[in-house]
C-alpha positions in Angstrom: -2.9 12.3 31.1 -5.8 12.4 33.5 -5.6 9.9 36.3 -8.6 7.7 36.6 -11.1 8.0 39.7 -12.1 5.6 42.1 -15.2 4.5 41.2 -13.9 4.0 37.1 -11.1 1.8 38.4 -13.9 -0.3 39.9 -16.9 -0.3 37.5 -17.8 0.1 33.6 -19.7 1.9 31.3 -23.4 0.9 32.1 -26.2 0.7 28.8 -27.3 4.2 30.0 -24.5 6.1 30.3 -23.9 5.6 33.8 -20.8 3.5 35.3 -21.4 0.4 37.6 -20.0 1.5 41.3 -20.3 5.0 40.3 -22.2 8.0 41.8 -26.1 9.0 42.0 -27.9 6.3 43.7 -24.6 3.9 43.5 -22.8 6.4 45.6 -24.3 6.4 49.1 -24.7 2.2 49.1 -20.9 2.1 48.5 -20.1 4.5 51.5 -22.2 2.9 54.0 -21.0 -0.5 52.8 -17.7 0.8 53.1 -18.4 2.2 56.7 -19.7 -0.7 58.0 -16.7 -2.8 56.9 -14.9 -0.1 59.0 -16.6 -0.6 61.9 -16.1 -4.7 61.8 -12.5 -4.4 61.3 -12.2 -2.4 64.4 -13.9 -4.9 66.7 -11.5 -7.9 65.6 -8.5 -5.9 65.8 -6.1 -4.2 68.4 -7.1 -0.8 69.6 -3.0 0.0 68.2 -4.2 -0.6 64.4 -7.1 2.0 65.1 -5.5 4.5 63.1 -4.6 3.4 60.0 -8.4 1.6 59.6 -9.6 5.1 60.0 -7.4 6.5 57.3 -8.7 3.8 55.0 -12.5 4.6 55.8 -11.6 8.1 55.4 -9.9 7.5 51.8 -12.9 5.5 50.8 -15.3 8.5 52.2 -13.5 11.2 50.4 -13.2 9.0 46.8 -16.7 8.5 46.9 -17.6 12.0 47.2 -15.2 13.0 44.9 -16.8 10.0 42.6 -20.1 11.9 43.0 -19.3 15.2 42.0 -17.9 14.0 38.9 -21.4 12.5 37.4 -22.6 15.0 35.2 -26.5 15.5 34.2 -26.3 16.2 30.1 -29.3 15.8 27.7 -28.5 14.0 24.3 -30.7 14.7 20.9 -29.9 12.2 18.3 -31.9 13.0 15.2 -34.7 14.3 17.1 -34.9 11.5 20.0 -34.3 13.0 23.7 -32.7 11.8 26.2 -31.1 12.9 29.6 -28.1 11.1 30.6 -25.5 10.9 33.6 -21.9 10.6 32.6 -18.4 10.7 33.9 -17.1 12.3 29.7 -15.4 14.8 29.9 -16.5 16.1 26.7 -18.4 15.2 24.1 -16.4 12.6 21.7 -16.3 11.0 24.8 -20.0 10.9 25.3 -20.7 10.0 22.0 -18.0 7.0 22.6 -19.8 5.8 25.4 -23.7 5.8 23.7 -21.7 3.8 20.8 -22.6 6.0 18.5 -20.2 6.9 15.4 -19.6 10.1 13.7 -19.7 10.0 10.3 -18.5 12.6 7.7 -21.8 14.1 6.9 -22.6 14.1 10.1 -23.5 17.3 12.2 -22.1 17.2 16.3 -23.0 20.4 18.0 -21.3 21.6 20.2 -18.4 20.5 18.6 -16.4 16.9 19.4 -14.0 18.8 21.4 -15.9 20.8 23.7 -15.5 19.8 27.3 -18.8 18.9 28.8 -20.7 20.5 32.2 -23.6 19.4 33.8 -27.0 20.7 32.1 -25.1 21.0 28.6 -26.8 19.4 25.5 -25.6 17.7 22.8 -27.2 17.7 19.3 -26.3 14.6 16.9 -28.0 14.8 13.1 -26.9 11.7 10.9 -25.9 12.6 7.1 -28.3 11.2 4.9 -28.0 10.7 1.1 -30.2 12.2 -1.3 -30.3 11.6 -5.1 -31.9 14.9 -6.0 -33.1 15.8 -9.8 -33.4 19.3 -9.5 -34.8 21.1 -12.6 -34.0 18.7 -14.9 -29.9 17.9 -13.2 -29.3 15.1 -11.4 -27.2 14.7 -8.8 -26.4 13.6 -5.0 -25.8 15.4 -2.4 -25.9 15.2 1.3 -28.4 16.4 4.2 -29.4 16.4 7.8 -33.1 17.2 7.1 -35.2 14.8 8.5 -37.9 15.1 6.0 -38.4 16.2 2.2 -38.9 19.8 3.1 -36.3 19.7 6.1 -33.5 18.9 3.4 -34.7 21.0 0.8 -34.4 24.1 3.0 -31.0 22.9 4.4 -29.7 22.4 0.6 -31.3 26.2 -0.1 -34.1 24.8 -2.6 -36.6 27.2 -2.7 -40.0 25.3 -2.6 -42.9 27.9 -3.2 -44.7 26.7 -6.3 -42.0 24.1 -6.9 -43.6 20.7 -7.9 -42.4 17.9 -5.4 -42.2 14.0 -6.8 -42.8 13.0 -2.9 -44.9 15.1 -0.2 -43.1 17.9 1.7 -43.4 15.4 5.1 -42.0 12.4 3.4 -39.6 11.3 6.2 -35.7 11.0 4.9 -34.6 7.7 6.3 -30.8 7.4 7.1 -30.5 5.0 4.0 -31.6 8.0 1.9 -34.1 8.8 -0.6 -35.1 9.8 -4.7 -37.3 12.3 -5.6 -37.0 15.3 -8.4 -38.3 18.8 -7.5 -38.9 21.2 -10.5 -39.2 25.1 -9.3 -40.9 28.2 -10.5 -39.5 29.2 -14.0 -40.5 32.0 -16.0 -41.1 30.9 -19.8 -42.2 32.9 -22.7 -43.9 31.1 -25.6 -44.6 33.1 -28.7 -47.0 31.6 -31.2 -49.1 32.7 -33.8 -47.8 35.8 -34.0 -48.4 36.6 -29.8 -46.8 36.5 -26.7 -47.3 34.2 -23.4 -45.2 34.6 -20.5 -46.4 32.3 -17.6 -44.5 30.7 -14.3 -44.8 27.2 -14.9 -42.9 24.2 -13.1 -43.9 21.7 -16.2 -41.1 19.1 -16.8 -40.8 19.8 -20.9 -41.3 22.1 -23.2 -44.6 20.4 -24.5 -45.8 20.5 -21.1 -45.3 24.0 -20.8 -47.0 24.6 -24.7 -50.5 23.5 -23.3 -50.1 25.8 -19.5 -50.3 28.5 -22.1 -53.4 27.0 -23.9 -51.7 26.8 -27.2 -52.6 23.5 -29.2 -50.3 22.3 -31.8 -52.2 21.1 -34.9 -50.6 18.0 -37.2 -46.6 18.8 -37.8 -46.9 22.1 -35.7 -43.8 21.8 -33.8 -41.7 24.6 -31.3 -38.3 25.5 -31.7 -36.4 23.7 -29.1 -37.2 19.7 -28.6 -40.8 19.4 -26.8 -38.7 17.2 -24.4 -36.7 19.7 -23.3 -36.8 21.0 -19.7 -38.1 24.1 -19.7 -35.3 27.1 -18.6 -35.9 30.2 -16.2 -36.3 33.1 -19.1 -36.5 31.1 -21.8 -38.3 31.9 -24.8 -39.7 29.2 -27.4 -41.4 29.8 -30.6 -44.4 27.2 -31.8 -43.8 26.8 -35.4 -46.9 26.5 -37.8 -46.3 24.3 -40.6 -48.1 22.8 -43.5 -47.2 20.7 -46.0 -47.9 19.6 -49.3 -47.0 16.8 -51.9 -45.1 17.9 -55.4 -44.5 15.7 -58.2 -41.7 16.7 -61.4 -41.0 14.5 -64.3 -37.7 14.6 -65.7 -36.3 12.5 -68.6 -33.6 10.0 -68.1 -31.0 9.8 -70.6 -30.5 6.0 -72.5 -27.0 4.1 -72.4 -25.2 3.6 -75.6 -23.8 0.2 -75.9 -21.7 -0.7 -78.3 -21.3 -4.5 -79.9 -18.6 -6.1 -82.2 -19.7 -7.2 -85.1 -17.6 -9.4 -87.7 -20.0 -8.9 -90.8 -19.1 -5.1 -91.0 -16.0 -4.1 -92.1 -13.6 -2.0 -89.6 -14.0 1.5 -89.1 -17.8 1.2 -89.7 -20.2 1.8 -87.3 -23.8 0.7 -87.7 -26.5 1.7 -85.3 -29.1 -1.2 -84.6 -31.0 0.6 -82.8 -31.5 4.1 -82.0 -31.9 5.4 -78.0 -35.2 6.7 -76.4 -34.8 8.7 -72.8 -37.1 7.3 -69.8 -39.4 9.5 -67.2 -38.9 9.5 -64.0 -41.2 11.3 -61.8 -39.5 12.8 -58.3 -41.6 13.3 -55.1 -41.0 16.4 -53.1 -42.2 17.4 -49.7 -42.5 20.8 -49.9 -43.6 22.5 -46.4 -44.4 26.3 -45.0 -43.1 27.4 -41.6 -45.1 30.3 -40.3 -46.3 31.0 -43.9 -43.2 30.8 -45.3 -41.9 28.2 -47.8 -39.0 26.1 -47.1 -36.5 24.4 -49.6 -38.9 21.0 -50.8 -37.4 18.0 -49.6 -36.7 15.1 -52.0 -38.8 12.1 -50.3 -38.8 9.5 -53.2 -38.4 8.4 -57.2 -40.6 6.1 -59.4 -39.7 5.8 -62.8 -42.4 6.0 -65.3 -40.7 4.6 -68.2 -37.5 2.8 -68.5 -35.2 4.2 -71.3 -33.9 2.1 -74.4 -30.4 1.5 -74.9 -28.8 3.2 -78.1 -27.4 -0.6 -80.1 -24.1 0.1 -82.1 -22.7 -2.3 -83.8 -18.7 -1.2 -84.6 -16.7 -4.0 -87.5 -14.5 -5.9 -87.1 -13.9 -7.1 -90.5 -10.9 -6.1 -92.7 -11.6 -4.0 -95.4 -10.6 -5.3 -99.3 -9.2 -2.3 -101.5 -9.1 -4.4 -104.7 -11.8 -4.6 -106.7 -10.8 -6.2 -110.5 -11.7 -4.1 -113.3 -11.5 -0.9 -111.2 -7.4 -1.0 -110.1 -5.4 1.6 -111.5 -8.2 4.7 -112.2 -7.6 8.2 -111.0 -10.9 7.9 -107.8 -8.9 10.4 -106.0 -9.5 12.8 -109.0 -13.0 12.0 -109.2 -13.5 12.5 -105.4 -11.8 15.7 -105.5 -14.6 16.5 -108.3 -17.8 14.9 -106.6 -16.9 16.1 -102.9 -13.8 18.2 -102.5 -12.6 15.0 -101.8 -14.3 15.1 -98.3 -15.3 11.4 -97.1 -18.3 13.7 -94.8 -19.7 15.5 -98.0 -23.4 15.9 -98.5 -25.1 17.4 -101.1 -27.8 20.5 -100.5 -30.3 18.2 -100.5 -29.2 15.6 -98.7 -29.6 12.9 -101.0 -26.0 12.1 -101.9 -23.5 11.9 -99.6 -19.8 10.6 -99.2 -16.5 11.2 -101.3 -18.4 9.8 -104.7 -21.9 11.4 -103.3 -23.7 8.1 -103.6 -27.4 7.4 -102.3 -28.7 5.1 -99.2 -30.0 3.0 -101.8 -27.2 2.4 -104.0 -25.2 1.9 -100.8 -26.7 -0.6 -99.7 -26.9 -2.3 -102.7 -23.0 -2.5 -102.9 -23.1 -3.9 -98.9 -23.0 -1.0 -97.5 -24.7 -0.4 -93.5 -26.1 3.2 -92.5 -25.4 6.3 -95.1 -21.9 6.4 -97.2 -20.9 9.6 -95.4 -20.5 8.0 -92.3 -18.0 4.8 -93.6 -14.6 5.6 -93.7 -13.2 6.6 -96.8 -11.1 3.9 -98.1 -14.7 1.9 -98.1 -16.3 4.3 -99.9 -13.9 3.6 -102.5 -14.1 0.1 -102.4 -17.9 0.6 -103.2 -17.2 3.0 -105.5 -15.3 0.1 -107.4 -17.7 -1.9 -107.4 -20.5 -0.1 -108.3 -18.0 1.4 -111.9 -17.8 -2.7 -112.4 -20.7 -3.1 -112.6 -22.0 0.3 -114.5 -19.1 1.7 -115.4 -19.0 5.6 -115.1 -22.5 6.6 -115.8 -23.5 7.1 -112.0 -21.0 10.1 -112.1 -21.9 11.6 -115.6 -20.3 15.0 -114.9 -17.2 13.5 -113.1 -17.2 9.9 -114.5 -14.4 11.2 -116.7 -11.9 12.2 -114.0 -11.3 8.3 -113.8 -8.6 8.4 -117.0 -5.4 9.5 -116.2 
């Protein structure tokens, strides 16, 4: 450990640099006061304590020269600010101790914190600042000595020439820090209408970059990348012509059936109350050309032109009667085997008669019948049947009438 002088044991650090009782200008004043407290000593006392007085004055002579020599002339640059100081540090953490000032860890120290100091040295001291930089469209923060815009942007290896700069080049960087976005050079090809444009822009979008060229987009012209994009070094962007057009197609729209119980037709007959009709329904497309060429149309929206008409079936739900007096106990199975083949779906070639006893709509419906014969199932046919031979006996079937007997 090194022992402490003299003249530290006895003064402090002063506000510049300098320590109270030490050398420079303090130095001689101590001496002769020293000397002359010598020289008072040896008048009141005995010429036998000579000696040992002188030893003292000579300490005191030889501390204070040795005091002297130890004050060092250094020159301190803190962020630009000069100043030349005396000090007893022996290097330059020590120095920096003494000016109160703090080293940070973006801070810059040169020579370095260890080097031992010599008179004449200087000492460099640049404060870390922080920067929030946007740099080509990426933000981020980082760290910098510079004292201005264009200080730090060299430090950080941001090349500047026909960069655009959100703040001038001299903007002072205080020790708080600072925002600002710098967007360099970047080569960008555009290729529109069928040509090429290469240009070095430093335009913040894509959009930006579209009018450098001198190309216009017309009404849903469009490029293909987002026009707010940020523009890359190299990158090439196509501006997209497109038109567009309206188209219209009616289509039909097929009816419900719906179906209703009814108690006044017997079971297993179905009567339909009303027949279906389809709607229209007219679908808007958006049909659009991309550089002349036509992309798939785009369904935008439906409006229905006329509603369709639901298809009314009544189904029965009444039981069916299979005796009819006056009619029990003849041979309609023969008969129906004569008149149809004894198939309940029969219809003649002219569609007039139809069912297992080939009965007309007319007649049909005079017995109670709903819709045509064919359709009802067959044990009402024959239930009709019955009642129509009560009431005419076997004349409506002249060439089969006779199948009745057993």
């Amino acid at each position: 450990m090194r022992e402490p002088q003299i003249g530290q044991a006895w003064g402090s650090p002063a506000r510049d640099g300098r320590r109270a009782g030490g050398g420079g200008r303090h130095a001689a004043p101590v001496a002769r006061c020293a000397a002359r407290g010598a020289h008072a000593a040896e008048r009141r006392q005995p010429s036998g304590r000579l000696l040992p007085q002188a030893l003292v004055v000579a300490a005191l002579a030889g501390g204070t020269s040795a005091f002297v020599t130890q004050d060092r002339a250094v020159t301190l640059d803190v962020d630009g600010s000069t100043r030349t100081l005396h000090t007893y540090a022996d290097d330059v953490a020590e120095l920096l101790t003494e000016e109160g000032l703090r080293v940070g860890a973006h801070d810059v120290v040169k020579p370095g914190l260890a080097r031992p100091l010599a008179g004449g040295d200087e000492v460099v001291l640049r404060h870390g600042r922080p920067l929030v930089l946007t740099l080509d469209g990426e933000r981020r923060r980082v760290w910098t000595t510079g004292r201005t815009v264009e200080d730090a942007l060299d430090e950080l290896g941001v090349r500047v020439a026909g960069a655009y700069l959100s703040l001038p080049r001299e903007t002072a960087v205080p020790r708080h820090g600072l925002t600002f976005a710098v967007r360099t050079a970047r080569r960008v090809t555009l290729v529109a209408d069928g040509r090429e444009h290469t240009l070095v822009t430093n335009a913040g979008t894509v959009r930006e970059a579209v009018r450098e060229a001198g190309v216009t987009l017309h009404g849903e012209d469009t490029t293909s990348v987002s026009g707010d994009s940020f523009p890359r070094d190299g990158q090439t962007v196509s501006v997209l012509r497109i038109t567009g057009r309206t188209e219209y197609r009616e289509v039909a729209v097929p009816f419900r059936t719906v179906r209703r119980a009814d108690p006044t037709v017997f079971r297993g007959t179905e009567v339909v109350e009303r027949t279906g009709a389809p709607g229209v329904e007219r679908i808007t497309y958006e049909v659009r050309t991309v550089n002349g060429v036509r992309q798939r149309p785009r369904r935008t929206g439906t409006e229905v032109l006329r509603a369709p008409v639901d298809r009314v079936v009544r189904v029965g739900t009444r039981p069916l009667p299979t005796s009819v007096a006056g009619a029990d106990g003849l041979d309609w199975d023969g008969m129906a085997r004569c008149e149809s083949g004894g198939r309940p779906d029969a219809v003649d070639a002219s569609g007039t008669y139809g069912g297992l006893y080939q009965l007309d709509v007319n007649t049909w419906h005079d017995l109670g019948g709903r819709g045509r014969p064919q359709d009802a199932p067959a044990a009402e046919q024959t239930y009709r049947a019955k009642k129509l031979y009560v009431q005419r006996g076997a004349s409506p079937w002249p060439g089969c009438g006779r199948k009745l007997q057993r």
